[in-house]
C-alpha positions in Angstrom: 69.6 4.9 10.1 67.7 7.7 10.2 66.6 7.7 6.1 65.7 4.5 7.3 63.5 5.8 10.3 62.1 8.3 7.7 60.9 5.6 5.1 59.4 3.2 8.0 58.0 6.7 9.3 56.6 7.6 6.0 55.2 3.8 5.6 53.4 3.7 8.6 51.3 7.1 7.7 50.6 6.2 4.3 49.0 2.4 6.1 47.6 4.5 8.4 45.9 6.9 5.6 44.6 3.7 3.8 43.2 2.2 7.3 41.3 5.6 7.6 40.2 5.8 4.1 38.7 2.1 4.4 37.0 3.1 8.1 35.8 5.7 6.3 33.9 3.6 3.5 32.7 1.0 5.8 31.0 4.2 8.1 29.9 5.5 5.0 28.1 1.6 3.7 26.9 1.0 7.5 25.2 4.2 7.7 23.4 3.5 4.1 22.8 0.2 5.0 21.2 1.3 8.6 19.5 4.3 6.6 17.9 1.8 4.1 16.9 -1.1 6.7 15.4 2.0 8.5 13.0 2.7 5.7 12.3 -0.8 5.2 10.9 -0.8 8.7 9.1 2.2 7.5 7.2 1.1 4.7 6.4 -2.4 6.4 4.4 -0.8 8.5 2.5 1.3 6.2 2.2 -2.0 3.9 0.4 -3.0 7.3 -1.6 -0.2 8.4 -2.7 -0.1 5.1 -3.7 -4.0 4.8 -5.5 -3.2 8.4 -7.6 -0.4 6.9 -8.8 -2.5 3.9 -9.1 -5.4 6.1 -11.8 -3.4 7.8 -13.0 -2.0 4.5 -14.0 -5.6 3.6 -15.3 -6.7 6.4 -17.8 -3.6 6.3 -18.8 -4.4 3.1 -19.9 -7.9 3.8 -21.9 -7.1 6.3 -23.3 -4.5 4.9 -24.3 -6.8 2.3 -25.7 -9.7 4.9 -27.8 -6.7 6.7 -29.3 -6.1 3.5 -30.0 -9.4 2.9 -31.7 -9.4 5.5 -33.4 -6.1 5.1 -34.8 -7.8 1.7 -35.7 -10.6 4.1 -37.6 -9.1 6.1 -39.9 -7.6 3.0 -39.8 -10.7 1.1 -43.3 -12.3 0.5 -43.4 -16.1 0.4 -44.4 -18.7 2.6 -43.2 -19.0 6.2 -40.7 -21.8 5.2 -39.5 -19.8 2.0 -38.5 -17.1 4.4 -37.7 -19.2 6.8 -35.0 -21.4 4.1 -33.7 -17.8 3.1 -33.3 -16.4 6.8 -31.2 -19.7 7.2 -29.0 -19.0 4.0 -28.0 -15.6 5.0 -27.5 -17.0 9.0 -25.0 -19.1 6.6 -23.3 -16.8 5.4 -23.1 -14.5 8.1 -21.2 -18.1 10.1 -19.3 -18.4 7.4 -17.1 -14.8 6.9 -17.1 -14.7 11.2 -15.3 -18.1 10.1 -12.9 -16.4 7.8 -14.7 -18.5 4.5 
């Protein structure tokens, strides 16, 4: 009986050693798993901040090119509906990037 109580004994800690072993690993693959969803997070928003700033940086750059249209406008020699027509074009296009064109 108690070689029997021994072997059960000695069964028991050697499940128990596999239970803790496989705890272990599935610690181990959450914490990678949280680590790497972490720096997903991480570099989503610097995908975005980054898509903001050159958002901005074409945004500036058409309007900068309208204003100089219309710099170039303003010096243009021509008759009043020549001016007039271009004035109209550049309106145009100014309408059309506020509406995302």
């Amino acid at each position: 009986m108690k070689k029997e109580l021994k072997r059960i004994e000695q069964e028991i800690k050697k499940e128990l050693e596999k239970e803790k072993q496989l705890s272990k690993e599935y610690l181990e693959t959450l914490q990678r798993v949280q680590a790497e969803f972490e720096n997903y997070i991480k570099r989503i928003e610097k995908e975005k901040e980054e898509f903001k700033k050159y958002a901005r940086h074409d945004l500036i750059l058409k309007i900068l090119n309208i204003a100089d249209d219309f710099e170039r406008a303003l010096k243009a020699e021509g008759s009043k509906e020549e001016i007039t027509k271009g004035v109209e074009m550049i309106f145009k296009e100014l309408s059309d990037n506020r509406r995302g064109s």
